[in-house]
N, C-alpha and C positions, 0 to 999 in steps of 0.2 A: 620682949625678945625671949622672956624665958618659954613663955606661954608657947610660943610660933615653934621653939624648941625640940617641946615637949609633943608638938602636934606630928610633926616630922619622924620623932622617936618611934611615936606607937603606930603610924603608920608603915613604917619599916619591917616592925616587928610581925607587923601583922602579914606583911608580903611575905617575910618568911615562912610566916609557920603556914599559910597555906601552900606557898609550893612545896616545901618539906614533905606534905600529907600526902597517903596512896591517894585520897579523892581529888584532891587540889590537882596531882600530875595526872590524871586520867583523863579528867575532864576537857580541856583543851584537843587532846588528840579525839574526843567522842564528838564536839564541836564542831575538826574541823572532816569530819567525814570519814577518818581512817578506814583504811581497806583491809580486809579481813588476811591473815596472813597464809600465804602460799604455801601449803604443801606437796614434797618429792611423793607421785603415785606410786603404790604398792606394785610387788612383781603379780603381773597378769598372767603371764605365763613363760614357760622353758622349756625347747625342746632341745634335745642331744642328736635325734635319728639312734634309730638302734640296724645294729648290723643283725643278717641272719647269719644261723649258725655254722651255713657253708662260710661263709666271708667273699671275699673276693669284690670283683665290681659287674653290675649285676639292673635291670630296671629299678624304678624304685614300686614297690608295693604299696599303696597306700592303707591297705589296712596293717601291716605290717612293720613299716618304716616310724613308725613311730614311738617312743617310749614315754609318751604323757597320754595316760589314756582319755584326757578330759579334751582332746582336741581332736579335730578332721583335718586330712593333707588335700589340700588340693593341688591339678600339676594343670598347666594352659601352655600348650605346646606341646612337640613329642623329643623322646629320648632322651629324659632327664635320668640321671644312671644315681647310683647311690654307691659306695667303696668305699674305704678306709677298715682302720681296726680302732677300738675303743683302748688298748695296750701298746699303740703309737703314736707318742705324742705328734710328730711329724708327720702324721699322715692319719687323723682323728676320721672317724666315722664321720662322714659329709656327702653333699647332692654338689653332683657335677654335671655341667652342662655341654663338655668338651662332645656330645655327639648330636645336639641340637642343631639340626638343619635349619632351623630358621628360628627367631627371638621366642624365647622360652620362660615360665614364670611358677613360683610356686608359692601357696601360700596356705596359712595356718588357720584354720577357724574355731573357737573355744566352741563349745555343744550346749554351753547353758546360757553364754554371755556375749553381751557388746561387748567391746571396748572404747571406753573414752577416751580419746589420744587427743584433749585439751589441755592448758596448763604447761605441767612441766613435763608429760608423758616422754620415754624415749625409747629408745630400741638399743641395743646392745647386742653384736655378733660378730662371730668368730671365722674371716673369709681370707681368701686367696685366689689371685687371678694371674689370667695369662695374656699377653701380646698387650691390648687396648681396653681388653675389657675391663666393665667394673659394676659394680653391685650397687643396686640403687633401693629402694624399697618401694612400696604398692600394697594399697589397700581398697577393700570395698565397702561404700560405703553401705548404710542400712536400705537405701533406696535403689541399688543394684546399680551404681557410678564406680567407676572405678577410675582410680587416680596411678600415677607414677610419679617420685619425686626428684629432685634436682640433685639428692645426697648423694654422693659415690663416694666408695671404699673400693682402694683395689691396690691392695701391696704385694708385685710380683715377687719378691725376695722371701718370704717369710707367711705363716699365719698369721692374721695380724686380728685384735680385739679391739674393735672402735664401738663406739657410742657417739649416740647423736639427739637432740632434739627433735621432735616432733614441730615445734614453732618456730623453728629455723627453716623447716624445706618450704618451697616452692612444688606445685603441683602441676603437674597437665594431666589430661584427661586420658582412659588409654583401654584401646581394643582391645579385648583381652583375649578375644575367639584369635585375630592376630597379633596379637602381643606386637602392637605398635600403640603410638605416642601419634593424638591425633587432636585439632582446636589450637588454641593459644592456651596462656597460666589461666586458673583457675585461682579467681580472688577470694580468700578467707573462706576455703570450703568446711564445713559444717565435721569435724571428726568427735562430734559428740558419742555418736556410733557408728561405731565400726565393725563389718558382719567380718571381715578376714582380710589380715596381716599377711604381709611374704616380702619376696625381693623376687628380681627381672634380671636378667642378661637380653638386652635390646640387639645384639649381635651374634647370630647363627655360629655354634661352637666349630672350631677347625680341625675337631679331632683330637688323636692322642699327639705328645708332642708341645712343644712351648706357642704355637700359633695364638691360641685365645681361646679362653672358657674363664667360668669362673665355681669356683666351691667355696660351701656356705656348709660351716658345722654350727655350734651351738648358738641358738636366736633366743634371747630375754628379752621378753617386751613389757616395759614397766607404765600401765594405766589403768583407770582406777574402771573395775567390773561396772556393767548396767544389764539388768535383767533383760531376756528375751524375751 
C-alpha cells in the first residue's frame, strides 16, 4: 500500500509541474491546430472633401474635392454637388446628391494600392439623409466587378458616425454606367482587392428641400494595403 502510495504521489507531482511550464501550456494548443490570432486592419485611408475657397454648394471637382492627395475621386452618375463649411459643425464640408436625376455613386481610389477588405476591415462615415434614402457602400473589385451592399445608414434627424463591417454586408452585383443593382447575392466574393471604395444613392435626388438625397462627409476605411 505504501508503494501504490507513493506511485500516485509522483505521478501528480509530475502532472503538475508540466502544466505549470510555458512549454507544457503551449503545447496542446500547437497540437490542437490553434488559429493564428486576428488582427483590427490599419486605416487605409480618410477623406474629409475639402471645400473651395469661394464655398458655397457648387459641382463637385474631382481634382479639386479632395484633401488626401494619395487618392482619385470618381463620380458614376451626374449632379453630384459638394457644400458645407469645414467651421460648421452642422453643416460639415460633404457630396450631396439632392440634384441627381437618376441613382448616383461616388467612389475613392488609393493611386498606389488595393485594398484588402477581408477579415475584420470596415468602413467608418459620417452621413445624413432625406425622405427614404439611405447610403449603402460599393466597391470595385480588381477585375473591374462592381458590387453594392445590403448596409444602409441613413439618419434623417442628425449627422450620424456609423461603422460597419466588411463581413457583415451581403452583395449584389451593380451597373455602374446606370448605377442599378442587377443578378441575385453574390456568394463570398473575393475582396482581397479592391481597385475603389464609395457609397450609392440608388434613388434619383428630389432636389432642395426634405424630399430625399443623401450627404456623405468624412469616409475612413480601415484595410490592410496590397500593392498595385
Amino acid at each position: 500500500m505504501r508503494r501504490d502510495a507513493k506511485v500516485i504521489l509522483a505521478t501528480a507531482m509530475l502532472a503538475a509541474s508540466i502544466a505549470s511550464s510555458p512549454v507544457g501550456a503551449q503545447e496542446p494548443a500547437r497540437g490542437r491546430g490553434a488559429a493564428p490570432r486576428v488582427t483590427r486592419p490599419p486605416l487605409f485611408f480618410r477623406e474629409e472633401w475639402k471645400q473651395t475657397p469661394a464655398g458655397g454648394e457648387h459641382p463637385v471637382d474631382p481634382a479639386a474635392a479632395l484633401s488626401n492627395a494619395g487618392l482619385e475621386l470618381k463620380l458614376y452618375g451626374k449632379e453630384v454637388l459638394l457644400t458645407g463649411s469645414a467651421q460648421d459643425e452642422n453643416n460639415p464640408v460633404h457630396l450631396w446628391t439632392g440634384l441627381c436625376a437618376t441613382p448616383c455613386a461616388v467612389a475613392l481610389r488609393d493611386k498606389n494600392n488595393y485594398g484588402d477588405l477581408t477579415g475584420l476591415a470596415r468602413i467608418r462615415w459620417v452621413t445624413k439623409t432625406s425622405g427614404f434614402h439611405l447610403v449603402r457602400p460599393i466597391v470595385k473589385l480588381a477585375d473591374g466587378t462592381w458590387l453594392v451592399g445590403d448596409h444602409t445608414d441613413g439618419s434623417t434627424i442628425d449627422w450620424l458616425q456609423s461603422e460597419f463591417s466588411l463581413a457583415d454586408v451581403r452583395w449584389l452585383r451593380l451597373d455602374i454606367n446606370a448605377v442599378v443593382t442587377k443578378g441575385t447575392i453574390v456568394e463570398k466574393p473575393d475582396l482581397s482587392k479592391v481597385d475603389e471604395i464609395g457609397f450609392v444613392d440608388l434613388t434619383p435626388g428630389s432636389g432642395h428641400g426634405p424630399g430625399g438625397w443623401i450627404d456623405v462627409a468624412a469616409i475612413d476605411v480601415f484595410a490592410k494595403p496590397v500593392k498595385r
